[in-house]
C-alpha positions, 0 to 999 in steps of 0.5 A: 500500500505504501509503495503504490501510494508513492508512486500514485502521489509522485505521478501527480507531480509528473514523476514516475517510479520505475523499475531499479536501472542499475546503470542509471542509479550508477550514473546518477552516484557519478554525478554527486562524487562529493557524497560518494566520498564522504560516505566511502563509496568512492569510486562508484562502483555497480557493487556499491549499486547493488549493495544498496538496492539489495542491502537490509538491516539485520532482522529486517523484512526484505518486503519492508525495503522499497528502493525507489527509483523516481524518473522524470517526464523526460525518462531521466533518473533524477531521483533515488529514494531508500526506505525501510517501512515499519523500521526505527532506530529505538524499534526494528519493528515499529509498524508507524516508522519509516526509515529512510536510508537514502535520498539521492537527488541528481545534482543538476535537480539540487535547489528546485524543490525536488528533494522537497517534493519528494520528502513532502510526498512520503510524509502525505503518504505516512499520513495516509498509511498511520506512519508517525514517525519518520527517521534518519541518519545523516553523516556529520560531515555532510553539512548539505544534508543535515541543512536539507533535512533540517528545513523539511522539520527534522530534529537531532534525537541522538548522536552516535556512530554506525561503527564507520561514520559519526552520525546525527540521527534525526526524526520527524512526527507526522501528524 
């Protein structure tokens, strides 16, 4: 339900979720080198692609995972959107979260409202599906990311460490 809920919402919006491209998603990680390096996935390589198309939490449903894949009316990649329904950092099987492991925007679509619409979307589509709760985690180093989510209403709950990266953990109620 909540995978078709996006896909109808972004529809409206003249966007398209398509099946995983795994050359697309690769060249949309080409063009955000900088990310790519912060979170050393630096070279790009289709194992990086994979890993985290395919790649779950311990303990997790792999039915919970959606990698989204968003094209535009153009059948550009523009967009890629990871998330773990029913997944929070305090509860693995909080069936109010979401957590969202990626979002990915190609860097030609940065400061248009893209990243804005498309996390707008997921929180209309929480609502819809009694989600309360969405959460995240952001490199510290990745300042970027940390203003983006920040200005969507996100908060810092807790600092911590992944065991390769220090991160803000953050979340935001839907109500």
């Amino acid at each position: 339900m909540l995978l078709e809920d996006i896909k109808h919402d972004l529809k409206l919006n003249q966007l398209e979720v398509k099946d995983n491209n795994y050359e697309d998603i690769f060249d949309l990680y080409k063009g955000n080198e900088e990310y790519a390096k912060l979170s050393n996935n630096y070279p790009i390589t289709m194992e990086n692609i994979k890993r985290d198309v395919e790649d779950i939490p311990p303990l997790t449903d792999i039915t919970h995972k959606h990698y989204i894949s968003i094209y535009n009316i153009h059948n550009e990649l523009v967009a890629v959107l990871d998330i773990i329904d029913g997944y929070s950092f305090q509860d693995k099987n909080n069936k109010n979260a979401i957590w969202i492991g990626l979002l990915e925007v190609d860097t030609n679509k940065h400061n248009i409202g893209l990243g804005s619409l498309i996390i707008n979307t997921l929180f209309d589509v929480c609502k819809k599906n009694s989600k309360t709760i969405v959460q995240l985690g952001v490199i510290k180093e990745n300042i970027n990311a940390l203003a983006f989510w920040k200005k969507s209403g996100f908060e810092v709950f807790r600092e911590g460490s992944n065991g390769e990266f220090d991160l803000f953990l953050m979340e935001k109620s839907i109500r």
